[in-house]
MARVEXFI-212341 format. One line per 3 residues: number of its first residue (from 0); their letters; for each residue x negated, y, z negated of N, C-alpha, C, O. Coordinates in steps of 0.02 Angstrom, whole numbers, plus 32768, in hexadecimal, padded with zeros to 4 digits. Example, Ala and Ser with C-alpha at 12.3 -4.5 7.8 and 13.67 -1.06 7.14 Angstrom:
2
0> AS> 7D6C/7EE4/7E7A/7D99/7F1F/7E7A/7D6C/7F5B/7E7A/7D38/7F5A/7E59 ~ 7D7E/7F90/7E9E/7D54/7FCB/7E9B/7D7B/8002/7E76/7D62/8039/7E6E
END
This chain:
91
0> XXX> 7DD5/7D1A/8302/7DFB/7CFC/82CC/7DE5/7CB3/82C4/7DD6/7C8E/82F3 ~ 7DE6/7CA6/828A/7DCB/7C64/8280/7E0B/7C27/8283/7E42/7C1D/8269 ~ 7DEE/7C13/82A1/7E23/7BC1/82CE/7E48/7B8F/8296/7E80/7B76/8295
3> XXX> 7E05/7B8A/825E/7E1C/7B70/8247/7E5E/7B7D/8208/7E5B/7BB5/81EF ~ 7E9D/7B4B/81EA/7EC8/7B65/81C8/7ECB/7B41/817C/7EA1/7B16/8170 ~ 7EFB/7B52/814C/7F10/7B36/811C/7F53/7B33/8122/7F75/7B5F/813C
6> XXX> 7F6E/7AF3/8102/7FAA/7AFC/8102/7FC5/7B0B/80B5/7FB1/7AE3/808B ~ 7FED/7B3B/80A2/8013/7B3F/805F/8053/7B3C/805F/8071/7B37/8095 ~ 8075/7B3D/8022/80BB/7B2C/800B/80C8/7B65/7FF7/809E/7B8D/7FE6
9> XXX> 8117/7B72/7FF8/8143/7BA1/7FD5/8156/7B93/7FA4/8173/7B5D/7FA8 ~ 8155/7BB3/7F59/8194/7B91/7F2D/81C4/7BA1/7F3B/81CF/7BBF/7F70 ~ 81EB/7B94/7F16/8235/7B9C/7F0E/8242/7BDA/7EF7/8279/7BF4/7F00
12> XXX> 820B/7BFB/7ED4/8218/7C63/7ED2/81E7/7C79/7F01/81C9/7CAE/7EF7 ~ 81DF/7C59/7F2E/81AB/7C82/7F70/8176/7C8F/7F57/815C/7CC5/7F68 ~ 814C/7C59/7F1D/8104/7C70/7F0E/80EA/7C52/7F60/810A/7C3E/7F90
15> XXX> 8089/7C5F/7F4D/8075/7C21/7F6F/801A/7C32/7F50/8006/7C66/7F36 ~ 7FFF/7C07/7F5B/7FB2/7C0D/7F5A/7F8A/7C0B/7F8A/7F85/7BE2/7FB8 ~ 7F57/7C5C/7F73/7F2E/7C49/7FB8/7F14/7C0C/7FB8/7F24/7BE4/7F8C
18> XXX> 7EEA/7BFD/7FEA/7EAB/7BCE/7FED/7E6A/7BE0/7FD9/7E5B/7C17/7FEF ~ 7E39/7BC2/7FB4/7DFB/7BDD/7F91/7DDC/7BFD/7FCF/7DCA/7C38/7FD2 ~ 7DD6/7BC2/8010/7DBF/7BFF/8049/7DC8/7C25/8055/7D9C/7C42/8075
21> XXX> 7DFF/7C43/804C/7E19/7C86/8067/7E06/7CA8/801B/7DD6/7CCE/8026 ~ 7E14/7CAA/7FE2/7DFB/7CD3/7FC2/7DC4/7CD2/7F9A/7DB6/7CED/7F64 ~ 7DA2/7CA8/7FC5/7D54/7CB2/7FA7/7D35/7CE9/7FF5/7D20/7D23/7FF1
24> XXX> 7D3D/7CC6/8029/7D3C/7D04/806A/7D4B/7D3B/805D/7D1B/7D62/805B ~ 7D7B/7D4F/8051/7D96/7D8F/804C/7D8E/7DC6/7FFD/7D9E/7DFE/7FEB ~ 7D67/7D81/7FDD/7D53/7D9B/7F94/7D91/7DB1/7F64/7D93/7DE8/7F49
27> XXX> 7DBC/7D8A/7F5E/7E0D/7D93/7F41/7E04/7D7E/7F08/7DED/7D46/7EFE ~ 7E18/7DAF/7ECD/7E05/7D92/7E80/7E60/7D9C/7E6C/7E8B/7D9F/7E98 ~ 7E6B/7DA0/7E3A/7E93/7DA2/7E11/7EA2/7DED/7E01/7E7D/7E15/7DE5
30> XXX> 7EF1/7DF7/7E21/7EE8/7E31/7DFF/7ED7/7E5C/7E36/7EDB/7E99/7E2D ~ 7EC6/7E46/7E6A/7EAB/7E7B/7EC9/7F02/7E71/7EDA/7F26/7E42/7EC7 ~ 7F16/7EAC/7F04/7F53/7EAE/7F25/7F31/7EA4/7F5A/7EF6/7EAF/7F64
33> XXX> 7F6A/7E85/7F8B/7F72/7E78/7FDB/7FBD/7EAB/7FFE/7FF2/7EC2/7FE9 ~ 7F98/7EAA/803C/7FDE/7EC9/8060/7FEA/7E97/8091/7FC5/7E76/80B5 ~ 8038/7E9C/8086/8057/7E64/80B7/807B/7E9B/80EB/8096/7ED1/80E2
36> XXX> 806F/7E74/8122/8087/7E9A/8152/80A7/7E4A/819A/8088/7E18/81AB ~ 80E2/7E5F/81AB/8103/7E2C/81E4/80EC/7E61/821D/80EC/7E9D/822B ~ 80CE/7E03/823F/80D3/7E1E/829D/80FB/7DEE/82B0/80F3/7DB4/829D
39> XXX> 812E/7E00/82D9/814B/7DBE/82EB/8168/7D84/82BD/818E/7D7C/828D ~ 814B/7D6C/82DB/8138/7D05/82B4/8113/7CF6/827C/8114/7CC4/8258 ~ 80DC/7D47/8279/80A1/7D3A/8249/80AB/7D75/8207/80CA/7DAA/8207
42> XXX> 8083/7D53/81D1/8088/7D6A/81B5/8051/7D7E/819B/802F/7D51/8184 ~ 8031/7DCB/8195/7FDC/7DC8/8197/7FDE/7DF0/8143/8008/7E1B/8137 ~ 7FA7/7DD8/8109/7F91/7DE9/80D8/7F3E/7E10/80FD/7F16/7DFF/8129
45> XXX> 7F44/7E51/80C6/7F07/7E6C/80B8/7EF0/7E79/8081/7F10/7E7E/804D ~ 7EB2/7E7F/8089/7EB3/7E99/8029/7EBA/7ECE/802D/7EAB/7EEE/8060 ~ 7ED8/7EEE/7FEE/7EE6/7F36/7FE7/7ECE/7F6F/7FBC/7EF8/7F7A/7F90
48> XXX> 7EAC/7F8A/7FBA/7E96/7FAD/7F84/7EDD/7FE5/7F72/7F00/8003/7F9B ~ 7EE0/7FE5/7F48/7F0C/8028/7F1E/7EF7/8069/7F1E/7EBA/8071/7F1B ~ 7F14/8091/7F1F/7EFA/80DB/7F23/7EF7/80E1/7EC1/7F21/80DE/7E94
51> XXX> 7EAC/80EA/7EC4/7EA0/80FD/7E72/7EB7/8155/7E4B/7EA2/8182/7E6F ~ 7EC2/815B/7E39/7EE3/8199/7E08/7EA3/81B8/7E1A/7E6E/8199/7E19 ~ 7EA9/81FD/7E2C/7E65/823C/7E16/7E48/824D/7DDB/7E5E/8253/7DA2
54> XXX> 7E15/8254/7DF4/7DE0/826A/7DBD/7DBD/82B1/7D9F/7D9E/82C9/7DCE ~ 7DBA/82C3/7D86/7D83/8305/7D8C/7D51/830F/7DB5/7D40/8347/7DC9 ~ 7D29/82C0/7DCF/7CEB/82CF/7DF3/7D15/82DC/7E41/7CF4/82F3/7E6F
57> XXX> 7D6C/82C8/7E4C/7D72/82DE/7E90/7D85/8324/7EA5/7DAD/834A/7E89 ~ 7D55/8333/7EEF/7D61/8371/7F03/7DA5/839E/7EE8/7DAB/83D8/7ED4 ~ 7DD1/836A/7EF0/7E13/8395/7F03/7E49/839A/7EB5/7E7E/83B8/7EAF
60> XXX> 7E22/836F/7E7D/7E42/8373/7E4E/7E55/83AA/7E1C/7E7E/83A9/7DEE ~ 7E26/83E0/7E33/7E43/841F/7DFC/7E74/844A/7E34/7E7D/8487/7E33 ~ 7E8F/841F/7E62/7EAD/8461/7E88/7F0A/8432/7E8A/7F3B/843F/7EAE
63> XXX> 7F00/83F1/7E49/7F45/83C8/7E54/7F68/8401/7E1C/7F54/841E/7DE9 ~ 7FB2/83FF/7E4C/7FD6/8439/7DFB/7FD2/847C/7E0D/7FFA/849C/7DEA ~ 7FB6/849E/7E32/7FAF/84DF/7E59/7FD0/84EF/7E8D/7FD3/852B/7E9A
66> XXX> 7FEC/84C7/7EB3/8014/84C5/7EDE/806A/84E1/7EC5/8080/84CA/7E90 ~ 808E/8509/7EE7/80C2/8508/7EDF/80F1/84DE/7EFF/80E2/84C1/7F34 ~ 8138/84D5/7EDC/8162/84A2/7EF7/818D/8497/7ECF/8190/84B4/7E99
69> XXX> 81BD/8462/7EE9/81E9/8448/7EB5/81CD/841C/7E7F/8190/8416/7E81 ~ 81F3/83F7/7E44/81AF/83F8/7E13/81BE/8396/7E16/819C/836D/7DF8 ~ 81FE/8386/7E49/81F3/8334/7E5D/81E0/8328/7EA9/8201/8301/7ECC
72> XXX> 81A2/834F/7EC5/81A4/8357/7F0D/8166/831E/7F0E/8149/831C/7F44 ~ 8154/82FB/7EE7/8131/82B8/7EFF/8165/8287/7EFB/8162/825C/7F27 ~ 8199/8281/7ECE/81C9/8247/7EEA/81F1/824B/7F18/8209/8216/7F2C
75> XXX> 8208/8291/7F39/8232/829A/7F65/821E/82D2/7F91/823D/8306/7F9E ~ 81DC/82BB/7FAA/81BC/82DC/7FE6/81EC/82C4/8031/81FB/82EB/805E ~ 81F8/8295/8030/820D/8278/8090/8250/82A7/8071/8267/82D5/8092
78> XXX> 8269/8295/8032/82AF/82D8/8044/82A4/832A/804C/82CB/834F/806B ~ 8268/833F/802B/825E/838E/8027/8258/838F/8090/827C/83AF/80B6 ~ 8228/8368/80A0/8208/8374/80D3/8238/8378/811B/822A/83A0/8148
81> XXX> 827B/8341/811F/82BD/8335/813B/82CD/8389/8128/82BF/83B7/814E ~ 82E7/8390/80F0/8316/83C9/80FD/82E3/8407/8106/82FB/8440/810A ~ 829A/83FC/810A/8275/844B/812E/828F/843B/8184/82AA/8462/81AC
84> XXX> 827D/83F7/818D/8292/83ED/81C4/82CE/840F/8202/82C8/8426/823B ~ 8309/8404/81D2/8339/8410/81DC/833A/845C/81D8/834A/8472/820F ~ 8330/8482/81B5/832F/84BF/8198/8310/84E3/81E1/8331/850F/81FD
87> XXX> 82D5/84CF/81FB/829D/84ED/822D/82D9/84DA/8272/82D0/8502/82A0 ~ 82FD/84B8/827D/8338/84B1/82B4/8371/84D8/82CA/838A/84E3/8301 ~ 8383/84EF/827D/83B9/8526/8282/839D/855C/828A/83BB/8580/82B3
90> X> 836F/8572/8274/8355/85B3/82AF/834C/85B4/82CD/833E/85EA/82E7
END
């Protein structure tokens, strides 16, 4: 890790700005997401790439929609998955 630091400010709505070093290093444009994540005391940024929407050219895209299921089981998967959970106990 590099020793050396910057110091920045908070506003008053919890902006702040990187430092050009850090996002010229890390190649940070406008418009790149970061993930914030707490350790402790610290508070560590990464850059983040986004998961992009499928395509035709991907493997797995003519097989989205073929699947059976409930028809909101991408917004409420951790609930479908709890009550299989539950379900696989009582027997």
């Amino acid at each position: 890790m590099d020793d050396q630091f910057d110091v920045i400010r908070i506003t008053s709505k919890g902006q702040m700005t990187l430092p050009v070093r850090a996002r010229k290093g890390l190649n940070i444009k406008e418009g790149d997401h970061l993930a914030v994540y707490i350790h402790g005391e610290e508070i560590i940024l990464r850059k983040f790439s986004p998961f992009r929407q499928a395509s035709p050219q991907d493997a797995i895209f003519h097989l989205i929609g073929k699947g059976h299921g409930p028809a909101d089981l991408s917004e409420k998967h951790d609930y479908y998955l709890t009550q299989a959970k539950e379900e696989s106990t009582k027997q």
